[in-house]
N, C-alpha and C positions, 0 to 999 in steps of 0.2 A: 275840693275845698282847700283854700290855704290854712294853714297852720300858722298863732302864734309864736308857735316853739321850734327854733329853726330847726332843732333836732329831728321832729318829722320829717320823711320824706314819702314820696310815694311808692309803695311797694305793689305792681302789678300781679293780681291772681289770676288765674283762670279758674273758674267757678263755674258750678253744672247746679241749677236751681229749677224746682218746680211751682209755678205759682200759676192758679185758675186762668182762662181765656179770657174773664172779663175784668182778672185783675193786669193781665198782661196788655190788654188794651187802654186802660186808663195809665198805665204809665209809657205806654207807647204815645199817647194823645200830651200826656205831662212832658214826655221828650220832645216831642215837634214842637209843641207850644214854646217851650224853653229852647229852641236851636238847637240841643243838646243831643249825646246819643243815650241808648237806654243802657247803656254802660257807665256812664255820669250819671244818670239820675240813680242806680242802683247805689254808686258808689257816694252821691250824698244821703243816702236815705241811711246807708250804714253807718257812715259819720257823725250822723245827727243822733242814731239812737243810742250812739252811746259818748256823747259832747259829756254829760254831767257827770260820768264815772272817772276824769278826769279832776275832780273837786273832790274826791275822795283819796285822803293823803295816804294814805293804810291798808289794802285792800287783803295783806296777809293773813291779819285778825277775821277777818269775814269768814263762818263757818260757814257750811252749808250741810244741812242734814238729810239721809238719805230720805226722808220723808216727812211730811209735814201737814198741818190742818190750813185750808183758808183763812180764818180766821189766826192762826200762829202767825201766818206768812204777814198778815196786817200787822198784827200787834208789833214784830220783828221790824219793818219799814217803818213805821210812822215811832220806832223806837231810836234808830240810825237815822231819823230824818232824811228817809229817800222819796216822799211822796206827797 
């Protein structure tokens, strides 16, 4: 994915991931589809999930506690307007 901010660039990882047989077939069927290899579709799937943490100016203040209810974890989001 290109980058608005020329400051991005692309840094290549090597990464060892485990994901189901029939998840690794629907993104293998998502790369053919797309021309692409399943090393570009991993690497937009990662870009995407985290595009809107980018809209957050502050991320210092953000605590995170070692544990928490579902319901806290809502009320905490829909507080920050993440959701």
């Amino acid at each position: 994915m290109k980058s608005v901010n020329p400051k991005n660039e692309y840094i290549p990882l090597d990464l060892k991931i485990s994901v189901r047989r029939d998840t690794l077939r629907l993104i293998s069927e998502m790369a053919s589809d797309m021309g692409i290899s399943i090393n570009e579709v991993f690497s937009f799937l990662a870009e995407d999930s985290v595009i809107d943490l980018e809209l957050i100016d502050n991320l210092n203040n953000v605590e995170i506690p070692n544990k928490c209810s579902l319901d806290d974890l809502k009320k905490e989001m829909l507080k920050k307007k993440l959701c």
